[in-house]
NUVEX-114694 format. One line per 5 residues: number of its first residue (from 1); their letters; for each residue x, y, z of C-alpha. Coordinates in steps of 0.25 Angstrom, whole numbers, plus 5000, padded with zeros to 4 digits. Layout:
! residues N
NUM = a = X,Y,Z; ...;
END
This chain:
! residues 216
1 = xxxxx = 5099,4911,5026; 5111,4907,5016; 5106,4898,5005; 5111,4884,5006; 5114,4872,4993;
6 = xxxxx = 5118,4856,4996; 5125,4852,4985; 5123,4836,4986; 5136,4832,4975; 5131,4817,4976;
11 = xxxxx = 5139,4809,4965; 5154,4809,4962; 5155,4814,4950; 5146,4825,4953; 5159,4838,4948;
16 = xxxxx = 5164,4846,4957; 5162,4857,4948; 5147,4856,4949; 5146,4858,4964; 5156,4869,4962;
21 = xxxxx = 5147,4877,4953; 5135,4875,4959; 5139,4879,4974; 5149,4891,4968; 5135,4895,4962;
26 = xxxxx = 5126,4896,4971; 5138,4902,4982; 5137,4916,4973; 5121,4916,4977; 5127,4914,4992;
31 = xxxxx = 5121,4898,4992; 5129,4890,5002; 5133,4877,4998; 5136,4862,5004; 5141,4852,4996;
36 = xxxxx = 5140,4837,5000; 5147,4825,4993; 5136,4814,4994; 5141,4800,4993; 5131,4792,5001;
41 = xxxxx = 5116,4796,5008; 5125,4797,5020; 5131,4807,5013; 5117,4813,5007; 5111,4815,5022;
46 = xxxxx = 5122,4821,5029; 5123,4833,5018; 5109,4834,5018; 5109,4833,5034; 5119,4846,5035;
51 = xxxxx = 5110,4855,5042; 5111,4864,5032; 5097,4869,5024; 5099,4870,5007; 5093,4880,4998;
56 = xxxxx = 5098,4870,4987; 5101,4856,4988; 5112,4852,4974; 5112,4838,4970; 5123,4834,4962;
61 = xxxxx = 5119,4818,4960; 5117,4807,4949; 5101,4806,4950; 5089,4800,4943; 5074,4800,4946;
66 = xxxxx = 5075,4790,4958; 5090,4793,4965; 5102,4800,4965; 5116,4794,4968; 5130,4794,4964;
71 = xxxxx = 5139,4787,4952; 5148,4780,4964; 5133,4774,4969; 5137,4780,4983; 5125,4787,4984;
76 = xxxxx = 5111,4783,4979; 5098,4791,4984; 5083,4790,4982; 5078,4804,4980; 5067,4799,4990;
81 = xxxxx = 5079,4800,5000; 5085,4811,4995; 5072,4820,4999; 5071,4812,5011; 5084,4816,5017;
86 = xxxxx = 5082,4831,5011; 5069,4832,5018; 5074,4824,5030; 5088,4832,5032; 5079,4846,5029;
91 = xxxxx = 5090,4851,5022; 5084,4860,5013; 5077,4873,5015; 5063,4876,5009; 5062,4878,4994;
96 = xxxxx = 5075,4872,4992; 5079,4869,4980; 5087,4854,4975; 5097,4855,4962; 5097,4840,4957;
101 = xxxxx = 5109,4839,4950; 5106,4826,4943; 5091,4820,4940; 5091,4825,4926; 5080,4811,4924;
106 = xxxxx = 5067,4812,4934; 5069,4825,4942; 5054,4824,4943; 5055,4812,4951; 5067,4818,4959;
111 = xxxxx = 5058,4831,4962; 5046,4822,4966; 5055,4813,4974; 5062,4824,4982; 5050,4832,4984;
116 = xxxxx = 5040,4820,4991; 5051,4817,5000; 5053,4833,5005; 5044,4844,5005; 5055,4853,5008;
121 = xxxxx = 5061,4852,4994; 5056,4861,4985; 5063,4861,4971; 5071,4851,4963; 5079,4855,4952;
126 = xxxxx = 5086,4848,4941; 5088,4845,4929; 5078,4838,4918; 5088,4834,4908; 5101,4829,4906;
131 = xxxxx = 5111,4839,4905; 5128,4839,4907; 5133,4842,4922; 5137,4857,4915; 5122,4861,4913;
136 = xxxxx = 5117,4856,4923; 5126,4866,4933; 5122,4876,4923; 5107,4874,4925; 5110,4873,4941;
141 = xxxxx = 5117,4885,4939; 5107,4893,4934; 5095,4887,4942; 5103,4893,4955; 5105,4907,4947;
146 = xxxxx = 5092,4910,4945; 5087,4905,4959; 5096,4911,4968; 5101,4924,4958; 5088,4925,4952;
151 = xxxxx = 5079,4919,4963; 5070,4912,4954; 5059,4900,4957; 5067,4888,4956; 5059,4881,4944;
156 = xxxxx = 5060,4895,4938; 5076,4893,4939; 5075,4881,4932; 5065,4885,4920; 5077,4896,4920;
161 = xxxxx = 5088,4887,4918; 5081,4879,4906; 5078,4893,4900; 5094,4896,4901; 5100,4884,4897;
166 = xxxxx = 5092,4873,4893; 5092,4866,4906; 5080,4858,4910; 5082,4862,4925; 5068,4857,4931;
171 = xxxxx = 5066,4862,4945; 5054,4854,4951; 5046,4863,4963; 5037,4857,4973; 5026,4864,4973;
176 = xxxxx = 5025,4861,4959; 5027,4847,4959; 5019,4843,4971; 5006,4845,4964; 5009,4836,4953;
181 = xxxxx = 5002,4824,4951; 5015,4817,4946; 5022,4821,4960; 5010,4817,4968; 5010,4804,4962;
186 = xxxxx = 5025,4804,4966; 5023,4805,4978; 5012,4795,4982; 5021,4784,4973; 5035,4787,4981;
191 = xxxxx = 5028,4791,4996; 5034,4777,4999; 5050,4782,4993; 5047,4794,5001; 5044,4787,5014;
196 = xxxxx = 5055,4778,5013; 5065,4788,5011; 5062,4796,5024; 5061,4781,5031; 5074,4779,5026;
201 = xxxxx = 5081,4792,5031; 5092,4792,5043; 5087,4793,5057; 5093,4804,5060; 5093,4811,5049;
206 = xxxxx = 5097,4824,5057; 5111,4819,5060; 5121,4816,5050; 5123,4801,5047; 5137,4795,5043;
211 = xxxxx = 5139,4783,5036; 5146,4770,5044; 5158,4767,5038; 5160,4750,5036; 5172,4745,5047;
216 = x = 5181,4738,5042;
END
């Protein structure tokens, strides 16, 4: 079966280039790839809700430890809905792996989050610092290189990626983190968040949903 990314460009100013090199990368390791333009949680939903299954799952976003959105304010979502939907929409395959483009403050929490709303997401990837838009494709880069050309253990990719260049690329893994006391506590203080987020999702969350336009 043909390996699959999602590229999630969810904010504006996110550059055209930086799609362009991710997915023109990952092609020459026979990666298929989607790209969606994510403007609303309408949006979010329906590319998640393609009926495609992902390998990767890119997200090109502003972020912080609580919510990623876009600079035009279209677009703001929990992370507790974010996993919601991903675990709802099962659109990723077992040991999937989540590039977050954005987070470089409180990936911990982000990994936490996304990992007590869905047990089918196994690593989250990002970076730990801040760095310019140029090194972070290069770290990206060579996290995919050593994973799909070199096969190696997603943390180990990342460990490799500081070793290259000096990149704090931090891949979180959940069996490491679910045995953690600071990830257990987590949990039982956001068990409510997590609940809400599933109780928030669409009905039909099997059946794309499109936005009401306003009459005039």
């Amino acid at each position: 079966m043909d390996k699959r990314l999602l590229v999630l460009r969810a904010s504006e100013d996110i550059p055209e280039q930086e799609v362009n090199n991710i997915i023109t990368q990952v092609s020459m390791y026979g990666v298929i790839s989607d790209v969606y333009d994510i403007k609303s949680y309408v949006d979010l939903k329906n590319a998640l809700n393609n009926g495609n299954k992902y390998d990767y799952v890119y997200l090109a976003t502003h972020g912080c430890d609580t919510n990623f959105g876009n600079i035009s304010g279209s677009l703001n979502i929990s992370w507790f809905q974010f996993g919601a939907l991903i675990c709802a929409t099962e659109c990723n395959k077992s040991g999937s792996i989540f590039l977050h483009s954005c987070c470089r403050g409180g990936l911990n929490q982000v990994a936490y989050k996304m990992f007590n709303c869905c047990n089918n997401i196994d690593f989250i990837c990002g970076p730990r610092n801040n760095i310019s838009p140029v090194d972070l494709i290069m770290a990206f880069n060579l996290f995919l290189y050593y994973k799909e050309f070199k096969h190696l253990d997603p943390v180990v990719c990342a460990e490799k990626v500081k070793n290259s260049i000096d990149i704090r690329l931090v891949c979180y893994d959940r069996l490491d983190v679910e045995s953690e006391y600071t990830y257990i506590a987590h949990c039982d203080l956001y068990s409510d968040d997590v609940n809400k987020a599933f109780e928030e999702l669409p009905t039909e969350i099997g059946t794309p949903i499109v936005e009401e336009t306003p009459e005039p």
